[in-house]
C-alpha positions as CSV (number, residue, x, y, z in Angstrom):
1,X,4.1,-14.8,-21.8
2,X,6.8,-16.2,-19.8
3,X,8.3,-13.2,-17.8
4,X,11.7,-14.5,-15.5
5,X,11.1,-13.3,-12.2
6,X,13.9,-11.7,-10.5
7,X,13.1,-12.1,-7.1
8,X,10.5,-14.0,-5.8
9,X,9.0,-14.2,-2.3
10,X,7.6,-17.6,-0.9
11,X,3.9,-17.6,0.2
12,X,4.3,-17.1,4.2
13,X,2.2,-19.7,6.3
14,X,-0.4,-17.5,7.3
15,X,0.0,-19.1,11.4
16,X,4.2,-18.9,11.4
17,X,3.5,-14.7,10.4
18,X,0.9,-14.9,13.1
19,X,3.1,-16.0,16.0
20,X,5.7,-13.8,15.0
21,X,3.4,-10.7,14.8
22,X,1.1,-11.2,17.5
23,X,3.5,-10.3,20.3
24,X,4.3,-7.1,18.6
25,X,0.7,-6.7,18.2
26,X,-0.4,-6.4,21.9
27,X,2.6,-4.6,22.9
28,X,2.3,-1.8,20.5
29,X,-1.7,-2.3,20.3
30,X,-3.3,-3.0,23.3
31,X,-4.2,0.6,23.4
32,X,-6.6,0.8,20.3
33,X,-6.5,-2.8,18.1
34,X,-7.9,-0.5,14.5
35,X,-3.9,0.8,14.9
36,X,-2.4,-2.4,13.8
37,X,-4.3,-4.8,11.4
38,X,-3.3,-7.7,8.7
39,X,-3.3,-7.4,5.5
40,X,-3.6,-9.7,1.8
41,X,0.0,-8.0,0.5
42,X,0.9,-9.1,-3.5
43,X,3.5,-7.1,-6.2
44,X,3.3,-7.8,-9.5
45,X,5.8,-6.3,-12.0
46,X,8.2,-7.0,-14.6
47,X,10.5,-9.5,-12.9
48,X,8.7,-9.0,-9.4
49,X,6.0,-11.0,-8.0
50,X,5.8,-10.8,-4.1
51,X,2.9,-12.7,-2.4
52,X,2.7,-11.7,1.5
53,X,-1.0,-13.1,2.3
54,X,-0.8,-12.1,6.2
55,X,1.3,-9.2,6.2
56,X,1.2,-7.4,9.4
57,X,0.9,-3.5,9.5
58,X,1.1,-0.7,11.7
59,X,-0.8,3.1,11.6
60,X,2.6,5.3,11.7
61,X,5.0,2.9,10.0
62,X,6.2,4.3,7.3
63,X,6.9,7.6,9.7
64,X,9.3,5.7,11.8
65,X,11.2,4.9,8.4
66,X,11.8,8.8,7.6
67,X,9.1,9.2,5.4
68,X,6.5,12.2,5.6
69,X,3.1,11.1,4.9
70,X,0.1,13.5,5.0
71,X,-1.3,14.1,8.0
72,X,-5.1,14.9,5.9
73,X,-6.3,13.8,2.6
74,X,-7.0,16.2,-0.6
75,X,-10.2,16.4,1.1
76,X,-8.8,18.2,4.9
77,X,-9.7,15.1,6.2
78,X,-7.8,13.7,8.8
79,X,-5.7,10.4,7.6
80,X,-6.5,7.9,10.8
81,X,-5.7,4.5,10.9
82,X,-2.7,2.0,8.4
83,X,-2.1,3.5,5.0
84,X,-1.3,1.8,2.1
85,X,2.3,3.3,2.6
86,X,2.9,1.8,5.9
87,X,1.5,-1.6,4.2
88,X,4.2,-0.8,1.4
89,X,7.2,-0.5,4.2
90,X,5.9,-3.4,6.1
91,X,5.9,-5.2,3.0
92,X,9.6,-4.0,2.4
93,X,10.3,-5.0,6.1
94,X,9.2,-8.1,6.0
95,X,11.1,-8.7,2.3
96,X,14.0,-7.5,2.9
97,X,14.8,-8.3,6.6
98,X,17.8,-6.2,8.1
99,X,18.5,-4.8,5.0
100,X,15.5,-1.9,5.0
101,X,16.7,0.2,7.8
102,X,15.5,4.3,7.9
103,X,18.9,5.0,6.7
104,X,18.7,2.5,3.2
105,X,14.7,2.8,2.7
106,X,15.4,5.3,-0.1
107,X,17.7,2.7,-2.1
108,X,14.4,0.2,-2.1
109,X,11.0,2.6,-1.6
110,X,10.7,5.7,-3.2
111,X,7.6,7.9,-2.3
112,X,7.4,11.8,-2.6
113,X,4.8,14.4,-3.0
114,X,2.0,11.9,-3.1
115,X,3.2,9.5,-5.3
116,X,5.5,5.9,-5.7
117,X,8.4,6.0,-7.6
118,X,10.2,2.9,-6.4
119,X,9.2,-0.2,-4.7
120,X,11.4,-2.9,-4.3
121,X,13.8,-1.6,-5.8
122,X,12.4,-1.2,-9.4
123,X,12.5,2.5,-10.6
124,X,9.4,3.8,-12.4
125,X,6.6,5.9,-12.4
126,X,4.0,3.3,-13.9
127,X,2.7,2.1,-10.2
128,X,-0.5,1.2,-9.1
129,X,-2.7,0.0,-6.4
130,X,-5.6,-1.2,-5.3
131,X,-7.6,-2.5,-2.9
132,X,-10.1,-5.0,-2.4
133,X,-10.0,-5.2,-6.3
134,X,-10.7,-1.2,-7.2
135,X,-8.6,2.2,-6.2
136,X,-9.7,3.7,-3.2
137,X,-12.2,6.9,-3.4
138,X,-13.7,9.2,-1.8
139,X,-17.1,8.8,-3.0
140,X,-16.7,12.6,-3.6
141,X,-18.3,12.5,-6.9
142,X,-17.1,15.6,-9.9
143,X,-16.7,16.2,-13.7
144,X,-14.1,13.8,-14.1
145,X,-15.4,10.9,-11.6
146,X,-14.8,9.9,-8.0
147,X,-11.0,11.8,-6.3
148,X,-8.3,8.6,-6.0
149,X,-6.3,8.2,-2.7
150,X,-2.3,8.3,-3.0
151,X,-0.5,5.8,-0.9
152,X,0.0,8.0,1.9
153,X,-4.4,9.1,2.6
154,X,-5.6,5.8,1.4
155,X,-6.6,3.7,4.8
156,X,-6.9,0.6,5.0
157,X,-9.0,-1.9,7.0
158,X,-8.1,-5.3,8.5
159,X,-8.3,-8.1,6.1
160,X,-7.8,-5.8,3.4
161,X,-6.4,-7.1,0.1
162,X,-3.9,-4.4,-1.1
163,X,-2.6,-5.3,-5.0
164,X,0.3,-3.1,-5.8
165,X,1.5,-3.8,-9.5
166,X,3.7,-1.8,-12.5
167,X,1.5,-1.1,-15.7
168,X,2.7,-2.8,-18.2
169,X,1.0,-0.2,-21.2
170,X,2.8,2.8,-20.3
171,X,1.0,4.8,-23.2
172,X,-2.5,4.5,-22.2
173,X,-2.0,3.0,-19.5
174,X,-4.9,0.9,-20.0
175,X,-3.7,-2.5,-18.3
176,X,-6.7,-5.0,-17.6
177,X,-7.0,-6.3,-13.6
178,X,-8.2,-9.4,-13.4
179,X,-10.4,-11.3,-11.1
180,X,-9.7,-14.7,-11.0
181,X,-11.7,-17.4,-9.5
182,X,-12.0,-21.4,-9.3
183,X,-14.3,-23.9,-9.5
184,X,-12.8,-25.3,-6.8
185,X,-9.8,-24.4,-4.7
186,X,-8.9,-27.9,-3.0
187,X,-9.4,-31.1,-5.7
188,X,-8.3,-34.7,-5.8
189,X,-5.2,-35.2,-8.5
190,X,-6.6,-36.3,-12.0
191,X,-9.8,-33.8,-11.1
192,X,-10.7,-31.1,-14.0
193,X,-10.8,-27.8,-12.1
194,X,-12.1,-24.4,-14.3
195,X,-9.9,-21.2,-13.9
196,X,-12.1,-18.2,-15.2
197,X,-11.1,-14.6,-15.6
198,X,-12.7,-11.1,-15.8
199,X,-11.4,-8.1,-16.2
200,X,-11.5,-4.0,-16.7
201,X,-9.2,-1.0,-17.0
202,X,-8.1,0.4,-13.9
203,X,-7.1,3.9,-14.9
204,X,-10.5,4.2,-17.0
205,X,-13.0,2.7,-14.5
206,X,-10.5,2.2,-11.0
207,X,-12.3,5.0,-9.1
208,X,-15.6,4.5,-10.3
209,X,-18.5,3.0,-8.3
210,X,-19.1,-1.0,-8.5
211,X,-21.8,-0.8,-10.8
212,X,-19.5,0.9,-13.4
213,X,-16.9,-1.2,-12.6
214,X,-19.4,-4.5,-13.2
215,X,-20.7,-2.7,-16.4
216,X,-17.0,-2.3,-17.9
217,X,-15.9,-5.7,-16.8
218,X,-15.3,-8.5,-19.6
219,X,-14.0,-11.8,-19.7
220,X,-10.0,-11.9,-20.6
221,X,-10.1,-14.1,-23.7
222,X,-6.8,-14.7,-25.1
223,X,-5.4,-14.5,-21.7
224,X,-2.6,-16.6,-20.3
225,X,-2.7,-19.1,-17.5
226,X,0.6,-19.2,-16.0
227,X,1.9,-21.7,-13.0
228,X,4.6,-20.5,-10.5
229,X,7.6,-22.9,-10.5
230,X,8.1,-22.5,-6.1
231,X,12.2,-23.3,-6.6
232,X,12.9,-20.1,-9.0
233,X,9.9,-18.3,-9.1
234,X,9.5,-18.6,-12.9
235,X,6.4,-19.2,-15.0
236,X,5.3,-21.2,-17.4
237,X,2.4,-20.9,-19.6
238,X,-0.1,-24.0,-19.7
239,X,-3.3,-22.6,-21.4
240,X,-5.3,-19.9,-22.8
241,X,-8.5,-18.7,-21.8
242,X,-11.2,-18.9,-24.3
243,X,-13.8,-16.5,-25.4
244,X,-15.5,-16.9,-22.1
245,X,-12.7,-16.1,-20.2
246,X,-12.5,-19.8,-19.3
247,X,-10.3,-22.7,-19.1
248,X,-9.5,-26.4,-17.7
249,X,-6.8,-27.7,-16.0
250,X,-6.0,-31.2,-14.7
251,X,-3.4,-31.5,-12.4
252,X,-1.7,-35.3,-11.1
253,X,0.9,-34.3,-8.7
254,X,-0.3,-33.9,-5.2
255,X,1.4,-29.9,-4.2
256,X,0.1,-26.5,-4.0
257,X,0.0,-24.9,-7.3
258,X,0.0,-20.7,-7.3
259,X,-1.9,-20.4,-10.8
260,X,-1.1,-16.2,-12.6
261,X,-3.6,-14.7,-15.5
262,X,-1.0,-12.5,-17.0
263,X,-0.2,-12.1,-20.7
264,X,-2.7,-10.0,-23.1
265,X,-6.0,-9.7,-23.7
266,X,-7.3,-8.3,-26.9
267,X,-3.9,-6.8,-27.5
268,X,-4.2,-5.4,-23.7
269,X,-1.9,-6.4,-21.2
270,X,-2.9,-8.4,-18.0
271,X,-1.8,-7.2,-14.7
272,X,-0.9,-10.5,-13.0
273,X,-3.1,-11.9,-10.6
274,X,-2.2,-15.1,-8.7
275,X,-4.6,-17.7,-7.2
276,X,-4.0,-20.5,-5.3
277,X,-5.4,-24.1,-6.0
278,X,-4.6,-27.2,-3.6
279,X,-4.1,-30.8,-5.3
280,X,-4.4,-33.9,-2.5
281,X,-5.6,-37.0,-1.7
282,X,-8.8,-37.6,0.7
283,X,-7.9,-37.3,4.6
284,X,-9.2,-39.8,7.2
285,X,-9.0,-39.7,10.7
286,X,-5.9,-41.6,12.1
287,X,-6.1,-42.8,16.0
288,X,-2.8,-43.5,18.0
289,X,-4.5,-45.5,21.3
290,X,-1.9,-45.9,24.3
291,X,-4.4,-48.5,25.3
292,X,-3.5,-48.0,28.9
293,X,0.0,-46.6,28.6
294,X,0.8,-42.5,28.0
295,X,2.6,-40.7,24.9
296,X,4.2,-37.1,25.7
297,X,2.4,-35.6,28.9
298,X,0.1,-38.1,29.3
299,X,-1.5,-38.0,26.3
300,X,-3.6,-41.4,25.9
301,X,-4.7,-40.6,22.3
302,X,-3.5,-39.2,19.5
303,X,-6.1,-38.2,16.8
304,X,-5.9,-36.4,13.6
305,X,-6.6,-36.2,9.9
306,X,-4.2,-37.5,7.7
307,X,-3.9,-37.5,3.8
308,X,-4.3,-41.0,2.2
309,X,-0.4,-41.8,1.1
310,X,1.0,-39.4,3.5
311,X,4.1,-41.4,5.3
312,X,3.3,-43.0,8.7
313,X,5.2,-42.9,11.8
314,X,4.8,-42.1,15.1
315,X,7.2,-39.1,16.7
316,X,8.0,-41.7,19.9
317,X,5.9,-45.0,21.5
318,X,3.8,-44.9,24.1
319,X,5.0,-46.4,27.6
320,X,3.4,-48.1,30.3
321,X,4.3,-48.5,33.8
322,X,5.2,-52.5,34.5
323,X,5.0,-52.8,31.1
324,X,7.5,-53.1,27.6
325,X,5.5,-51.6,24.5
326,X,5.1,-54.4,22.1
327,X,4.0,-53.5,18.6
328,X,0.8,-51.8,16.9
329,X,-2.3,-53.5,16.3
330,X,-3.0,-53.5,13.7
331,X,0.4,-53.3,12.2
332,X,1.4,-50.1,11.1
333,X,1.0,-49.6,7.8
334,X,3.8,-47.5,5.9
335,X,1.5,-44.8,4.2
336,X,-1.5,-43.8,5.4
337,X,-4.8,-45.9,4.1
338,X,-7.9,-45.1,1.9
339,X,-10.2,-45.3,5.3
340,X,-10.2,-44.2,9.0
341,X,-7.7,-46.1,11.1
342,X,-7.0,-46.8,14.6
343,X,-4.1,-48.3,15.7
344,X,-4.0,-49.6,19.1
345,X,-1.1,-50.1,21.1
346,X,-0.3,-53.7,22.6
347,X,1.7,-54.7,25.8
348,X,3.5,-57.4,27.6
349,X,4.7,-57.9,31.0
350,X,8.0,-56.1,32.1
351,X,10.0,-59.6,33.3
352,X,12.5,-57.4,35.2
353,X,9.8,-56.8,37.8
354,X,9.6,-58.5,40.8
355,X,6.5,-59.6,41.5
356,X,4.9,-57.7,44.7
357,X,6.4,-54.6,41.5
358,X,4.2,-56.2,39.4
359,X,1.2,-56.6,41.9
360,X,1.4,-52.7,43.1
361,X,1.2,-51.5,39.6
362,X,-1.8,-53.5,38.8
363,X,-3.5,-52.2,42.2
364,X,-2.5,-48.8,41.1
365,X,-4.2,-49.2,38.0
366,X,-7.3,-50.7,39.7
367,X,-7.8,-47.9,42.0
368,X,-7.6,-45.5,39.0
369,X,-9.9,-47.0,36.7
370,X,-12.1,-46.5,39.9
371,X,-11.6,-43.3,40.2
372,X,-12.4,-42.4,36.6
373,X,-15.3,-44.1,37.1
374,X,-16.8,-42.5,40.0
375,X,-15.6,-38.8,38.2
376,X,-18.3,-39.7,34.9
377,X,-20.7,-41.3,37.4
378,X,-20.4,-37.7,38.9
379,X,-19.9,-35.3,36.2
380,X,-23.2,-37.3,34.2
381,X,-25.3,-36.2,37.6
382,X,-23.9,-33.2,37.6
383,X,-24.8,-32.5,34.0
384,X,-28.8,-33.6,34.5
385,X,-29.2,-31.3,37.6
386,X,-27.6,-28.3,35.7
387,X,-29.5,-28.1,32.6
């Protein structure tokens, strides 16, 4: 299967949504911190597919946007804390920018009488959810099973991962959720990596309790493996998994690859569910020593990990008072080596100095390699009479 997406949202660095969020966080939070929480956001659906990983949500969102959620589940219990509707506006906030107002929310989110007939702006009443990988319940157990949560009386925790996708079997209905898992999630290119699958019916066993769930989970044999292309958002189709739900993949070129499970599984379709699996080179620990001199507010080192190919180059060269920076040592190389690295930084004498300049700088470094002295000498004795 090789569905063209539509629309397709970029994964969001989990620290850029941070920083943006955060100060709206302890204004509107401070008060009680279970109010406002992140959340694992995805879509999947026809020609949607919508990953928000750190999508930050409010209790009493979607209210502000002129809907009318419940204010107590089909239990007469009070609905306290982020629902999976304020998730769904946030999710439409943070999509569609300016665009998702109170007054337009209707042209993009449809929700009424309990349940979702438009999200993103694709009309239809085959929608779904879940979260943490099953449909919330209330553990309210009668003839016909455990009593779902709509959108509106389904809360949900911080951390949560809320799946929201379109069945794509709109006569039973009996579309297969996968969980999808990796051998490993961060590999060397040229290294064999195993995708596996597992799956069950979520309008059959959704609201049942873990053990059911377990007991009506199968591998997806016969399902696709699918890789997202990150300029259009399409996907292409490079393997099947076999009768174990299993299968290999090999990838060369060092990037993030977001791999799908999607297509059918024993003439049952797949919801599509997305992992994501990093292909780079070893890091090593790269040293920038000012060897006497400072970089950006006197900094003296610079020290970090860098992958083995990644481009070299420093953001500006150390200086040094009295002194003209003169070169690396060793010589910087262009890409980053297969080993740790230091490279040191060399000087020579500023000529334009006169010499009682020169003198006073070299007294001035004197004095403060004494004094940096005498502060370990102190702050070693210090440490032996304090533990």
């Amino acid at each position: 299967m090789k569905p063209t997406l539509r629309k397709t949202l970029s994964i969001l660095l989990a620290l850029s949504l941070l920083l943006c969020a955060a100060p709206l966080a302890f204004a509107a939070g401070d008060a009680d911190d279970a109010q406002a929480i992140f959340v694992d956001f995805s879509f999947t659906g026809g020609e949607e597919i919508i990953q928000l990983p750190m999508l930050f949500v409010q209790d009493g969102l979607a209210e502000d946007y002129g809907y009318a959620p419940a204010a107590v589940d089909h239990n007469q219990q009070p609905v306290d804390g982020p629902t999976v509707l304020d998730a769904l506006v946030a999710a439409h906030v943070e999509y569609y920018g300016e665009e998702f107002t109170a007054e337009t929310a209707a042209d993009y989110l449809i929700f009424s009488n309990g349940a979702l007939s438009c999200v993103f702006g694709v009309k239809t009443a085959a929608l779904g959810f879940v979260v943490n990988g099953a449909v919330p319940h209330d553990d309210v157990m009668t003839g016909w099973g455990y009593t779902g949560y709509s959108a509106d009386t389904a809360v949900l925790e911080d951390l949560d991962t809320l799946h929201l996708f379109k069945y794509q079997d709109t006569t039973y209905y009996a579309d297969l959720l996968p969980a999808v898992t990796l051998s490993e999630t961060d590999v060397l290119p040229g290294t064999d990596v195993t995708i596996s699958a597992s799956g069950y019916s979520v309008v059959y066993y959704g609201c049942s309790d873990a053990q059911v769930i377990d007991e009506n989970t199968a591998p997806l044999a016969g399902a696709d493996v699918c890789v997202m292309n990150s300029e259009d958002g399409t996907l292409t189709k490079i393997a099947t998994l076999d009768e174990n739900g299993t299968a290999t993949l090999n990838f060369t070129e060092r990037r993030s690859y977001y791999l799908f499970v999607c297509g059918e599984s024993d003439k049952t379709p797949v919801i599509p569910v997305g992992v994501v699996l990093n292909v780079s080179n070893p890091s090593y620990e790269l040293i920038f020593d000012a060897n006497g001199g400072f970089f950006y507010d006197d900094v003296q080192l610079i020290s970090t990990d860098c992958e083995a190919g990644d481009e070299l180059y420093v953001l500006e060269d150390p200086t040094r008072e009295g002194y003209v920076f003169d070169g690396w040592e060793p010589e910087l190389d262009d890409v980053m080596p297969e080993h740790d690295v230091t490279y040191t930084a060399q000087w020579k004498a500023d000529d334009s100095l006169s010499f009682l300049q020169r003198a006073l700088i070299a007294v001035r470094e004197a004095v403060a390699k004494v004094v940096d002295f005498f502060r370990m000498v102190i702050d070693y004795i210090t440490a032996l009479f304090t533990r």
